[in-house]
N, C-alpha and C positions, 0 to 999 in steps of 0.2 A: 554382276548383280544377281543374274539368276542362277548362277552355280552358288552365291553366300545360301541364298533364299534354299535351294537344295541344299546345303548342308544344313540349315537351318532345323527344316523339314525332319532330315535324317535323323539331327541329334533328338528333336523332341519325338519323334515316332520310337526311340531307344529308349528315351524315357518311360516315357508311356509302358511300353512292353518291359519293362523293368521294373514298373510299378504295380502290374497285373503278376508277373511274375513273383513277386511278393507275396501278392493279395494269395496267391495259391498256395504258396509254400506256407503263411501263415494259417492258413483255413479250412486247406482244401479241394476248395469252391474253382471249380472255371470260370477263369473271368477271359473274355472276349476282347480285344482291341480293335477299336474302328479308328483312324486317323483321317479325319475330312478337312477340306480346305473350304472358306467360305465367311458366311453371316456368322461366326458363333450359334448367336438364340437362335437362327435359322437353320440352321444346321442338328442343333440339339433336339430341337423340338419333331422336325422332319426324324431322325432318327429313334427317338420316345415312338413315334408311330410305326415305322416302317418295323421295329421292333414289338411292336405290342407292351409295349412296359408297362409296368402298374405303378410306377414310381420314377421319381430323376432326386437324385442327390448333386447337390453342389456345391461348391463354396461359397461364402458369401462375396467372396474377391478376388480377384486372381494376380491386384497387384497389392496388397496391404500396406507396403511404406510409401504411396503416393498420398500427394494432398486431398486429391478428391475421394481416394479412399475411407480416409480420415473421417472427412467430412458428411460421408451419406452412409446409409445401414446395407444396404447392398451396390454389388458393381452393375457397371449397364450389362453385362448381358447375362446373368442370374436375374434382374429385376425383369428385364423382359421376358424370359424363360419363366417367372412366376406369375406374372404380371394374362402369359398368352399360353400356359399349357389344360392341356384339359382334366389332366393327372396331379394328382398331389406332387407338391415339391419341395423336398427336404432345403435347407441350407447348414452348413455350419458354418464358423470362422475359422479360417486355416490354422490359429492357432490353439483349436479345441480337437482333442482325441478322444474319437468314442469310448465307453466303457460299458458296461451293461447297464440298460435303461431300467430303472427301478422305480421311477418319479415322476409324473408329467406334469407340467405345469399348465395349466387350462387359466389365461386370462380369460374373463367374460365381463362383457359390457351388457348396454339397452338393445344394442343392434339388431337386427333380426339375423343376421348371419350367425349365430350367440346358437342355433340350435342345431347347426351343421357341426359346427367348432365341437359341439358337446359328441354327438355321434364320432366323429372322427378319434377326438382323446380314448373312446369307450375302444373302440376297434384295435387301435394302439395300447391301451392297456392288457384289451386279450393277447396280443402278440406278444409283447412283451412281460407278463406277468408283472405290470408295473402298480400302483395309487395313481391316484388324479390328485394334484394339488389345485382348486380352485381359487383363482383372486380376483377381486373386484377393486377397481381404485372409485375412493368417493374423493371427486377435487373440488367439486362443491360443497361446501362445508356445512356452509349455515341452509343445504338442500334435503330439510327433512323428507321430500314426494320421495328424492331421488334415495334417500338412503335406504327407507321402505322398499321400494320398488329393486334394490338392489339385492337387497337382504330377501326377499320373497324369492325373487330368482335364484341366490346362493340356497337356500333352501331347497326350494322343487328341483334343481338342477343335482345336489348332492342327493335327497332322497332317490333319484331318478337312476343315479351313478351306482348307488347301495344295493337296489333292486336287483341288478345282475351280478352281485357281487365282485363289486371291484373295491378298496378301498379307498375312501377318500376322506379331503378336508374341507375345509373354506375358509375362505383371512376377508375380511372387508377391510381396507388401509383406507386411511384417511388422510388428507393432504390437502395442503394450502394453496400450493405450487399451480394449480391451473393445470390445463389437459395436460399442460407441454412437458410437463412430471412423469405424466405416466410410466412411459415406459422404463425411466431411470427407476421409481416407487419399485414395478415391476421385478426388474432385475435385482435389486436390493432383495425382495421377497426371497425370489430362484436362491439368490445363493444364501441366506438364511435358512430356508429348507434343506440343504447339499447335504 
C-alpha cells in the first residue's frame, strides 16, 4: 500500500512539473513546483503565506464528473480556500481557458460589500486594460423602493467607474424567478456580452 501511495505521489509530482514545464515553454514565466502532502485548503493557504502571494488561482473542482460536483458551484477545498484566505481568490471551471481579459462582469446588489466589489473590478480593469460590465438583478418586480434604489447605485457606481477612465456599462434585468434566478439571470447576461 505504501509503495502504490509512492508511485502515486511520483506520477502526480510528474505531472505537476510537466504542467509548469509548459506554463514556461508557453510564456516564458518561471513557474515554481511545491508538491505537499496534507489538508489541501491547509496546505494552500499555509503556502499563499509562507509565499507572500498577492493572489491563489484555482479551479473550481478538481473532480467535475462527480455528483456532488454537479451539484454545488465550488469543490470543498476551493470553497474553503475562498471561504478562509486573506488574499483575493480567482476560481475558474476546468473546463474554461483563459483568453485575454477584455470585460469584467461587476454583479452589484444592496450589500454593503457592493463597494469593495466595485474597487477591486476598478483595480482589475487597470491590469488588464479591460470595461466593467455592471448588472443588477431586480427579482422583485412589483418593488418600485428596490428598483430606485438599484437604479441610483447603477448610476453613482458607473459615474464613479468613468471618472478614472475606465469604460463601462449597466443592464438592470428583471425577473420573476425570485433571488434563486439570480445567478442563472447573471450568467445569461456574461454570455450575451461575450
Amino acid at each position: 500500500d505504501q509503495d502504490k501511495r509512492s508511485d502515486d505521489y511520483v506520477e502526480k509530482e510528474k505531472l505537476i512539473n510537466q504542467l509548469a514545464e509548459n506554463i514556461h515553454n508557453k510564456t516564458g514565466m518561471y513557474v515554481k513546483t511545491v508538491f505537499q502532502t496534507g489538508n489541501p485548503s491547509e496546505e494552500i493557504l499555509k503556502a499563499s503565506e509562507s509565499y507572500q502571494a498577492d493572489l491563489i488561482i484555482m479551479s473550481a473542482h478538481s473532480h467535475p464528473e462527480d455528483d456532488y460536483t454537479r451539484k454545488n458551484a465550488l469543490g470543498t477545498t476551493t470553497s474553503k480556500v475562498v471561504r478562509q484566505s486573506k488574499i483575493p481568490v480567482i476560481t475558474f471551471n476546468s473546463n474554461v481557458f483563459l483568453k485575454p481579459i477584455r470585460k469584467i462582469l461587476l454583479p452589484l446588489d444592496l450589500t454593503v460589500e457592493t463597494k469593495q466589489k466595485v474597487t477591486n473590478a476598478i483595480d482589475l480593469a487597470r491590469i488588464f486594460n479591460a470595461s466593467i460590465n455592471i448588472v443588477s438583478v431586480l427579482y422583485s418586480v412589483n418593488s418600485e423602493d428596490v428598483r430606485f434604489e438599484l437604479t441610483q447605485q447603477l448610476d453613482r457606481v458607473k459615474k464613479f467607474i468613468e471618472e478614472v477612465n475606465i469604460p463601462c456599462t449597466t443592464e438592470l434585468i428583471e425577473t420573476d424567478g425570485g433571488e434563486r434566478m439570480m445567478p442563472m439571470v447573471i450568467l445569461q447576461y456574461a454570455e450575451s456580452i461575450d
